[in-house]
MIRODO-569922 format. One line per 3 residues: number of its first residue (from 1); their letters; for each residue x, y, z of C-alpha. Coordinates in steps of 0.1 Angstrom, whole numbers, plus 2048, in hexadecimal, padded with zeros to 3 digits. Each point is the difference from the previous one (the first is absolute). Example, Ala and Ser with C-alpha at 12.3 -4.5 7.8 and 13.67 -1.06 7.14 Angstrom:
1 = as = 87B,7D3,84E  80E,822,7F9
END
This chain:
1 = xxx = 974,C18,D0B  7F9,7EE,81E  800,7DD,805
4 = xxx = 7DF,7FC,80D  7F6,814,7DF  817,7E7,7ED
7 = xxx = 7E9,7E0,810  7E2,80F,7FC  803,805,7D9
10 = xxx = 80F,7DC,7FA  7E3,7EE,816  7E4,819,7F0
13 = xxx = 7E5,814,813  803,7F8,824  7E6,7EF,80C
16 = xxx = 7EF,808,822  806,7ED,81E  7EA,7E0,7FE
19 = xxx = 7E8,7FA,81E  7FD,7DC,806  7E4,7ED,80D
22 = xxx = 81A,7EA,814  824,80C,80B  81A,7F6,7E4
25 = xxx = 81C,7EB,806  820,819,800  821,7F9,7EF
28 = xxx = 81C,817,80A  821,7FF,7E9  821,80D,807
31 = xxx = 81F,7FF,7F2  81F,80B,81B  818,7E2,7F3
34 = xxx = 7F6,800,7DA  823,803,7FB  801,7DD,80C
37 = xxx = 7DF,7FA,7ED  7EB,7FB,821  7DE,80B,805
40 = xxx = 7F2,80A,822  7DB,7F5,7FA  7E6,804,819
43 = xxx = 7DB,7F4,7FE  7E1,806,81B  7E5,7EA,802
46 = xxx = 7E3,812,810  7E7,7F9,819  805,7D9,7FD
49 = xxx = 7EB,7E6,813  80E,7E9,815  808,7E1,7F3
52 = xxx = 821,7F9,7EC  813,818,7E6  80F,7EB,7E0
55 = xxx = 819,819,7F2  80D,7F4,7D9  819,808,7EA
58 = xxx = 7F6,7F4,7E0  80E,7E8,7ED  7F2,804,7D7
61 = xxx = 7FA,822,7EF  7E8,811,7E4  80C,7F5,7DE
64 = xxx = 817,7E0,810  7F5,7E1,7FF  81E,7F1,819
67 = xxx = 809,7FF,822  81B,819,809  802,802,826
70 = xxx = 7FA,825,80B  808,7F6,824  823,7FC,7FC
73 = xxx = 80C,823,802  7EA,80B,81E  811,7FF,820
76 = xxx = 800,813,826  7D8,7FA,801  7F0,812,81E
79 = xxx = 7DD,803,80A  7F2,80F,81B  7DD,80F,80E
82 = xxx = 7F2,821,800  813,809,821  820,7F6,7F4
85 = xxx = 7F9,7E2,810  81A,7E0,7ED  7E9,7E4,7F8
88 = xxx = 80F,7DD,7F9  801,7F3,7DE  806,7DA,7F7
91 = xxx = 80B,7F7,7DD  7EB,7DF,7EF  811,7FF,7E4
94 = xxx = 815,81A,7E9  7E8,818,7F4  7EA,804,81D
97 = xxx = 805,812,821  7DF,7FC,819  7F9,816,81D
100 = xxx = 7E7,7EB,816  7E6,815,813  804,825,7F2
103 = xxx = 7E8,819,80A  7FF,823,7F5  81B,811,7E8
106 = xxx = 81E,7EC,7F9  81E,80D,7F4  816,7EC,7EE
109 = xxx = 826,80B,7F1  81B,7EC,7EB  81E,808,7E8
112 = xxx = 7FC,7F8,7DC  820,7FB,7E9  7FC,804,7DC
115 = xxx = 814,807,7E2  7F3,7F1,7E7  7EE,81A,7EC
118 = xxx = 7EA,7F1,7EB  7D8,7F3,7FA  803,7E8,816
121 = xxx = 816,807,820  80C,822,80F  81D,814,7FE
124 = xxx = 80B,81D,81A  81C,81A,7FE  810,820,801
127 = xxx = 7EF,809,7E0  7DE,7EC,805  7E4,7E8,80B
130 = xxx = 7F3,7EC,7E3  7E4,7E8,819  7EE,7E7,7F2
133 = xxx = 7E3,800,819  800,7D6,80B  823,803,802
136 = xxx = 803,81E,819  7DE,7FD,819  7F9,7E7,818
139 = xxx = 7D6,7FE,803  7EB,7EE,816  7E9,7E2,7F9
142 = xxx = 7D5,808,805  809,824,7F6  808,801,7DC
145 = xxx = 7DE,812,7FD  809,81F,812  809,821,7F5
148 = xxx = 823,80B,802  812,81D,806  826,804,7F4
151 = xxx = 819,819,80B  823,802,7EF  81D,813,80F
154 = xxx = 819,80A,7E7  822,808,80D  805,825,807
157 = xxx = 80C,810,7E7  7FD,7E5,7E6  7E8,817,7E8
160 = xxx = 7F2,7DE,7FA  7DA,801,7EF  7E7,7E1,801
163 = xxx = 7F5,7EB,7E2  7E6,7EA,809  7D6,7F8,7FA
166 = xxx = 7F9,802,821  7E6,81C,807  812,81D,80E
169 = xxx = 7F0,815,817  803,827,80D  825,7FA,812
172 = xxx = 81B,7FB,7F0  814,7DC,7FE  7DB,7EF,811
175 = xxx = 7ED,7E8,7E7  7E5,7E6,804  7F1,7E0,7F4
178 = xxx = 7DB,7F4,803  80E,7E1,80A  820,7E6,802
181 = xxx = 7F9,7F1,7D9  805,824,7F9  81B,80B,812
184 = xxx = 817,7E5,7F8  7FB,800,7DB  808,825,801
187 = xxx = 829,805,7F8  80E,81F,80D  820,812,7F7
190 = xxx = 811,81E,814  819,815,7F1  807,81C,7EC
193 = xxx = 7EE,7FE,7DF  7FA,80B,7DD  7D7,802,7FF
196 = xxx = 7EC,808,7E0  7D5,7FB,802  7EA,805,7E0
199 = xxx = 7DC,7F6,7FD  7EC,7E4,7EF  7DD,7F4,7FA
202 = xxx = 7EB,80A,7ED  7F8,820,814  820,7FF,813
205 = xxx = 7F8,7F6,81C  81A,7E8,809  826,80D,806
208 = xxx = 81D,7EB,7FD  81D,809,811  826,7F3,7F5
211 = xxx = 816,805,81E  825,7FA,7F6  81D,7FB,81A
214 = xxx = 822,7FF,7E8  822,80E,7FD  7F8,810,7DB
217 = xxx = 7F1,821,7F6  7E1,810,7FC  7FD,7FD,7DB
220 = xxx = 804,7DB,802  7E2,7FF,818  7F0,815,7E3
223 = xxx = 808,7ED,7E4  7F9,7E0,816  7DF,812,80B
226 = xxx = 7F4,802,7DA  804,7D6,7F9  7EA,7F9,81E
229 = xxx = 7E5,819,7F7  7FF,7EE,7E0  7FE,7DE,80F
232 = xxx = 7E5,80A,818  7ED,80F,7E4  801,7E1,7EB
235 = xxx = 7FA,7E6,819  7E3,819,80D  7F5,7F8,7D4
238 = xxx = 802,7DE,803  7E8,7FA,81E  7EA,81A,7F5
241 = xxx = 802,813,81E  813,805,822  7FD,7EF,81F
244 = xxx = 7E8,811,81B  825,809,815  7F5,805,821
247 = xxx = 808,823,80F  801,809,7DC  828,7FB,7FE
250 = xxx = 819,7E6,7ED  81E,802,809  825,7F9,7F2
253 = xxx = 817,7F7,820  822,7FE,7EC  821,7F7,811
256 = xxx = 81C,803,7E5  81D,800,817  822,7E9,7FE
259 = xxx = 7FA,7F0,824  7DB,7FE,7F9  7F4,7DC,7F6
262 = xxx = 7F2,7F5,7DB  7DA,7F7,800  7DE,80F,7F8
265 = xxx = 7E5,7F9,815  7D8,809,7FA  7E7,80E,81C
268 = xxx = 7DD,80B,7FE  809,827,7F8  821,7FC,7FF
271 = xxx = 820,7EF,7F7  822,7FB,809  81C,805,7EB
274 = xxx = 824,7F9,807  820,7FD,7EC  827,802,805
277 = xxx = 800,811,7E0  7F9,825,7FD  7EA,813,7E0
280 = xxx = 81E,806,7EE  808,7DF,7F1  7E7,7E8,802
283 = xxx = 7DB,814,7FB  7F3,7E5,7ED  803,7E1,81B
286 = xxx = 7EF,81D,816  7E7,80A,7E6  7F6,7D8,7FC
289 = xxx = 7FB,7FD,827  7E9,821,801  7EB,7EC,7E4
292 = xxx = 7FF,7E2,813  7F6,80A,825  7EC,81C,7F0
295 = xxx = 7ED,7E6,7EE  7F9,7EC,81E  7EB,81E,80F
298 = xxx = 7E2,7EE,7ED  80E,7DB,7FB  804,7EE,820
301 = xxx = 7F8,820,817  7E1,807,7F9  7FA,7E0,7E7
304 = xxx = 80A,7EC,818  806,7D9,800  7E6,7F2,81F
307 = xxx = 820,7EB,80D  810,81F,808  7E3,813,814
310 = xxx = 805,807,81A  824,7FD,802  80E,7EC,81E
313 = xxx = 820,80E,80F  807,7E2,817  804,7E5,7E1
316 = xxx = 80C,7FC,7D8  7DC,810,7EB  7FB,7E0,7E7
319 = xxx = 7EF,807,7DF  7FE,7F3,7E0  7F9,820,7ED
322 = xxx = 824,80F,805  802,7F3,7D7  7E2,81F,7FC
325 = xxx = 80B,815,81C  824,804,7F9  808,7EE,7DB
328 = xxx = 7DF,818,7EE  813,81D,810  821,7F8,7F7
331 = xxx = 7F1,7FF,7DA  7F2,81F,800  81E,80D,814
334 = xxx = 80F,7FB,7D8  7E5,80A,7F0  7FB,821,811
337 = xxx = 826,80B,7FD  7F8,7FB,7DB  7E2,811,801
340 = xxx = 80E,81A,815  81C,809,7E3  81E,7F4,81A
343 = xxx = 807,7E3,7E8  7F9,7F8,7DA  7F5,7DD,7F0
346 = xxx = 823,7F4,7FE  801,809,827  7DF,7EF,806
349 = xxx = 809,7E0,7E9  821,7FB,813  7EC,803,820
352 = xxx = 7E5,7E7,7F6  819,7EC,7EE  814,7F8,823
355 = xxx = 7E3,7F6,814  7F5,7E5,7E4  822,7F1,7FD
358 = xxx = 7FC,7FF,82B  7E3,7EC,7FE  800,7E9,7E0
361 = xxx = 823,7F5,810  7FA,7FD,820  7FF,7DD,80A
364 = xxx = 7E7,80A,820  7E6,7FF,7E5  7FB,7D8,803
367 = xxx = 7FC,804,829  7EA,81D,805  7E3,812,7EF
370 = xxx = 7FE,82A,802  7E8,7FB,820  816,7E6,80F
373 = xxx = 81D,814,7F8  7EA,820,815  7FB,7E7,819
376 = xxx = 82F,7FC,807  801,822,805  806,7FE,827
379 = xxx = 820,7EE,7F7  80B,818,7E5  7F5,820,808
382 = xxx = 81E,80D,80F  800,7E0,818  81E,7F7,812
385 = xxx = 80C,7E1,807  825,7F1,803  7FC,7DB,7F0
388 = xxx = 7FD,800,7D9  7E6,7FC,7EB  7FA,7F4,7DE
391 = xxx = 7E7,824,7F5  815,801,7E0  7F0,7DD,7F3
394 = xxx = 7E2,803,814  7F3,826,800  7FA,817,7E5
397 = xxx = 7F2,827,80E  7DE,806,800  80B,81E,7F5
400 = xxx = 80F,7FB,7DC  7E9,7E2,7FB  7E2,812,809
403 = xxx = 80A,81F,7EB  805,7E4,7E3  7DC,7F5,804
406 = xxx = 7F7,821,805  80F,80E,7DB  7ED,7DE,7F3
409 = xxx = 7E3,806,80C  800,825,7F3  80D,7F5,7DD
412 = xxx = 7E5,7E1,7FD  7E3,819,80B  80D,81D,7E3
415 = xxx = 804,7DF,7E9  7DC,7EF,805  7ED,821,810
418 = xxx = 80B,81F,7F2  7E6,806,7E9  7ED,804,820
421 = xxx = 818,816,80E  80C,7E7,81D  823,800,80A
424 = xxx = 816,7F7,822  7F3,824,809  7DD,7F7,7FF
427 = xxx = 804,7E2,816  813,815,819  7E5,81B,7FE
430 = xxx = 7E5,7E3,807  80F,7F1,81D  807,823,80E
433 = xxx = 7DB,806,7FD  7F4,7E2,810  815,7FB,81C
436 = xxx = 81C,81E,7FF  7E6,81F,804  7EE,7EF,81C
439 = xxx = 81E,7ED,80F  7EF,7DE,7FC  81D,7E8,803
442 = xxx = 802,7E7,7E5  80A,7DB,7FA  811,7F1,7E1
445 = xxx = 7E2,7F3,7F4  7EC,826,802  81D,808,7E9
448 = xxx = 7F5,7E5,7E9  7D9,80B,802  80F,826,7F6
451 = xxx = 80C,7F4,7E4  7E5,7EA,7F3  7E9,81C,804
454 = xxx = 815,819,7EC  805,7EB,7E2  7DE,7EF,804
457 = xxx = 811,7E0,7F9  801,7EB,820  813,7E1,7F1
460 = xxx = 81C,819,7F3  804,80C,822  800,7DC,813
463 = xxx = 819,7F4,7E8  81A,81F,802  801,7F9,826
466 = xxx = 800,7DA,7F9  81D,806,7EE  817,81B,80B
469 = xxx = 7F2,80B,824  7F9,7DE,810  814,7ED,7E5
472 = xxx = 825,801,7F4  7FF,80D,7DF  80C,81E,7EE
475 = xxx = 7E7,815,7E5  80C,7F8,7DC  814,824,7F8
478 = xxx = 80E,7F2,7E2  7DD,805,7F5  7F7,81E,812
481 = xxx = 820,815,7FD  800,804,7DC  7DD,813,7FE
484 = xxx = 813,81D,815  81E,7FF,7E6  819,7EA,81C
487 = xxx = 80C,7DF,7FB  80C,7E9,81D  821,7F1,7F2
490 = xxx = 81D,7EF,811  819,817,80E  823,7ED,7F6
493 = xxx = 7F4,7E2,7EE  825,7F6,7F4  811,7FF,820
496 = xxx = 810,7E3,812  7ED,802,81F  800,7E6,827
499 = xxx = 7EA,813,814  800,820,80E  827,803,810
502 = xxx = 804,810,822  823,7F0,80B  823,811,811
505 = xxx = 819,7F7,7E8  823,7F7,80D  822,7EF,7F9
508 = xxx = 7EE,7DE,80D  7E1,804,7E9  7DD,80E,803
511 = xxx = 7EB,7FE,81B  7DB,7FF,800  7F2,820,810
514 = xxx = 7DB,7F6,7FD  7E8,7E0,7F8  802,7F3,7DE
517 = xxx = 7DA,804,7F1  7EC,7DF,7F6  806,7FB,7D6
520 = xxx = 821,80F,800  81D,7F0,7EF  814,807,822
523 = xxx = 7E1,7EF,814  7FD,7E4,7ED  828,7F9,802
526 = xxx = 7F7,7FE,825  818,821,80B  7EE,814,81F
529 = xxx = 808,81C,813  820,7FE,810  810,7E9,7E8
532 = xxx = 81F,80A,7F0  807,7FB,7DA  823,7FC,7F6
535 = xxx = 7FB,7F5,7DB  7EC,805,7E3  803,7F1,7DB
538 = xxx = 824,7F7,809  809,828,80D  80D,804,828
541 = xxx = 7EA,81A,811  810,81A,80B  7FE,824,806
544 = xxx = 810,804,7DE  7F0,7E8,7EE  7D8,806,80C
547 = xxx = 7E3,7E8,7FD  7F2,81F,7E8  823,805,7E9
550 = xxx = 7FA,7D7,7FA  7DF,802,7FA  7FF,81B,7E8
553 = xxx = 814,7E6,7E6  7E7,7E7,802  7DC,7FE,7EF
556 = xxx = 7DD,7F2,80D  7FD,7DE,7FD  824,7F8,809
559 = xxx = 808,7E5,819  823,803,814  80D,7F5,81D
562 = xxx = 7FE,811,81F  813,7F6,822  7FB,80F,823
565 = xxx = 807,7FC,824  7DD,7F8,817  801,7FE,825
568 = xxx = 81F,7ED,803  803,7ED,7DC  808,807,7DF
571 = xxx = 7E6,7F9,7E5  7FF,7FF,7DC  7E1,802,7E6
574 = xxx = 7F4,806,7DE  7F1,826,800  7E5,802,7E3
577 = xxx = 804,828,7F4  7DF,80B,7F7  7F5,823,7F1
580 = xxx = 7F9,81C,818  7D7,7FF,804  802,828,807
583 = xxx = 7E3,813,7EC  7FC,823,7FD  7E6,812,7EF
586 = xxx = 80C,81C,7E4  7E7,818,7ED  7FD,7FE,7DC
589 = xxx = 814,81F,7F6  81C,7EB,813  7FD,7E6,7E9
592 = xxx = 7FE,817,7E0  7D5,7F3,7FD  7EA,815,7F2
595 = xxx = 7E8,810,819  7DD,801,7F1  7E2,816,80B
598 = xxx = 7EE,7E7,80D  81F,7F6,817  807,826,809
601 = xxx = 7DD,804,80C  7FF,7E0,812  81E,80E,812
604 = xxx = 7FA,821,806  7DA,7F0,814  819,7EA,815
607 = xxx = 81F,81A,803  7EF,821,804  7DF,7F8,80D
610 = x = 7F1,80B,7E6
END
């Protein structure tokens, strides 16, 4: 078969060559050193006016919330006019390169290194070109509304197909975009690749495409092929119906390769999917990543926060829905592996279990609300910095909290509401119809209106976001829980515990590895990171004789001495051992409680979606 054959049936139908009202702006992409993971990228501005050419490389992308500096790894920038012609180019500050009085085409040229395959950054080789659009093309300021053009040049003899949602067009390897918010949220992946397409909709008339780059076999993309058909088809169940996917395709652009990076990453039709790990060993971390960026295709794509549109690639994107956007995914992410027959109730427990123990614990709780805690991510979102911070006593994900509010809020509306049929599904279903279908971007407090309109109860919803969205406080699940046959329990309730230990052990004691947390035994003995404990109840520290082996002979409640070394003195104090405040939720059958019908039906409307 051919390899123009081969592209043509992973991109779909070729389209025909678009004709533009205006002349697009043309990326050209090359790859002579990709052994060296260089790119040889070249982009034409056409028919510009005179007056003065701001060329950017970005520095934020789709789906991050921090700054990550794209301009780093671009280097030998050339421009010139459309005789050849070198124009001069003067450098204001690190992410901008201007070209005063332009007229005409201009041509401008770089090198891009990347290898760091992942959602977020690039990655070129021998094998492939994982891009992540900010982090590969430089654009230009006043022209983010034109149409673009985009021509990749696979090395010869490569074999290497495309993966991408930009619109392909009647050549081979050329795509466009109707503009730059579309180009540079589309991902594209070159390389050889396992594809498989089946329809969906409710007259088929959406395809979604899983393109696979890994060192396995064919039968694992099968196997892997049938748990993501029945993730799309139940996340397609729980919103009632699919997104309008422009050009009619969704796409799957998976990288499972060791020297690929670990991240998912969500796009309008599209997402990006990378892992060091291949299909034959850890499926389900894949399978839960599918759910999750599949599941932002409606929430926070198309059901979109109003902070986020449009997205600005020349600063950190601030919003304080990230607790709806990312932590009400990250809840159904669970819920739909269950529903999805990946995982059973002991599976889901665990999983739910884990993120309540994060959040009751975390001490970040008494700083920051869920919105506030939205609001940090710039600094946590894969943000780099070299001083340390103090996240561990100050942070707590938007993620896990917002999939804890997310599982309350689901269990509070089958609790008061179910006779009416309501249910965490119906509220997603009602914000999807007024502001997800129609792309109406929403605030916190639309969110709020959604759900005092679906329960009819306006003081119910005002007081579930005074509490747990714009307040600090956790749902009761002690309460809620037990109607689903689960109990929230602590996980080791007789153990000697100081605080969660991270320390290199030695034949001069333990050191610290991380920040003690506020209310921990250790924390309120006064030990930090960095500190080294040589004693404890009367035992050297030692790599024989561990702060864990000691520990293990003493109870909650205990007080014993503990001395350490701190930045230059030796200490000693009192360390109050209290019980470790780990919970984890169990199901009933665990426990050896009987599971009624009322609890079986209760579960099965909140398990299987029925």
């Amino acid at each position: 078969m051919k390899l123009s054959l081969l592209v043509t049936l992973l991109i779909g139908i070729a389209l025909p060559s678009p004709a533009w009202a205006q002349d697009p702006v043309w990326y050209e992409l090359s790859f002579p050193n990709a052994a060296h993971h260089e790119a040889e990228i070249v982009v034409t501005f056409p028919d510009l006016e005179e007056g003065t050419l701001e060329l950017r490389m970005s520095r934020s992308s789709p789906g991050r919330y921090a700054l990550h500096e794209f301009g780093k790894n671009v280097y030998d920038v050339r421009v010139v006019d459309g005789m050849g012609s070198s124009l001069p180019v003067r450098r204001p500050d690190p992410y901008l390169w201007v070209v005063d009085h332009p007229a005409g085409d201009v041509r401008v040229s770089y090198t891009l290194f990347a290898d760091l395959g992942d959602g977020t950054y690039s990655g070129i080789d021998r094998s492939m070109a994982h891009l992540n659009m900010p982090a590969t093309l430089m654009w230009a300021r006043g022209l983010e509304d034109q149409p673009v053009r985009v021509d990749f040049r696979p090395p010869d003899g490569s074999g290497w197909q495309v993966a991408t949602q930009l619109v392909p067009t009647g050549q081979p390897y050329t795509y466009t975009a109707s503009d730059l918010q579309y180009l540079m949220d589309s991902p594209t992946h070159l390389g050889r690749m396992d594809v498989r397409e089946w329809k969906v909709g409710p007259r088929n008339e959406y395809t979604v495409r899983l393109a696979v780059h890994h060192e396995g076999t064919s039968s694992e993309v099968d196997d892997f092929e049938e748990d993501v058909r029945r993730i799309v088809d139940v996340t397609g169940d729980i919103w009632g119906e699919f997104p309008r996917f422009d050009f009619g395709t969704y796409t799957f652009i998976s990288a499972y390769l060791p020297w690929a990076g670990g991240d998912g990453m969500e796009h309008r039709n599209s997402t990006s999917l990378t892992s060091t790990g291949g299909l034959d060993r850890n499926v389900l971390d894949l399978a839960g990543t599918v759910a999750h960026e599949f599941f932002h295709a409606w929430n926070v794509e198309r059901l979109r926060p109003a902070s986020l549109e449009p997205f600005d690639f020349e600063r950190a994107n601030l919003s304080g829905e990230l607790w709806f956007a990312e932590g009400f995914t990250s809840y159904y992410t669970t819920l739909i592996l269950r529903r999805a027959g990946l995982i059973d109730d002991d599976g889901f427990a665990s999983r739910i279990g884990n993120d309540v123990s994060l959040v009751s614990n975390g001490p970040g709780r008494r700083f920051r609300s869920p919105v506030e805690m939205s609001m940090h991510a710039p600094f946590v979102d894969r943000a780099v910095s070299v001083d340390p911070n103090n996240h561990g006593n100050t942070f707590v994900s938007y993620y896990t909290w917002g999939s804890v509010v997310a599982m309350g809020l689901d269990l509070e509306l089958r609790h008061r509401f179910g006779g009416a049929g309501l249910s965490l599904d119906a509220f997603m279903r009602a914000a999807w119809e007024r502001f997800g279908r129609d792309e109406t971007p929403y605030a916190v407090d639309d969110l709020e209106g959604v759900l005092a309109d679906l329960t009819g109860d306006s003081d119910f919803a005002s007081l579930f976001f005074d509490l747990y969205i714009r307040g600090r406080q956790l749902p009761d699940f002690e309460r809620l829980l037990p109607e689903a046959g689960m109990a929230l329990r602590p996980r080791d309730p007789e153990a000697a515990w100081a605080g969660p230990l991270q320390f290199r052990a030695g034949t001069d004691g333990a050191v610290l590895d991380s920040y003690t947390l506020i209310g921990t035994p250790l924390y309120d003995a006064g030990l930090d990171r960095g500190d080294r404990i040589t004693s404890l109840a009367g035992t050297s520290v030692t790599a024989e004789s561990g702060l864990e082996g000691i520990l293990q002979g003493l109870e909650p409640g205990d007080e014993v001495e503990i001395e350490f070394w701190s930045r230059g003195d030796d200490y000693n104090a009192t360390l109050v051992l209290d019980a470790d405040p780990a919970v984890e939720v169990v199901t009933f059958e665990a426990l050896d409680r009987d599971i009624t019908p009322e609890i079986a039906a209760f579960r099965s409307a909140w398990l299987d979606g029925r």
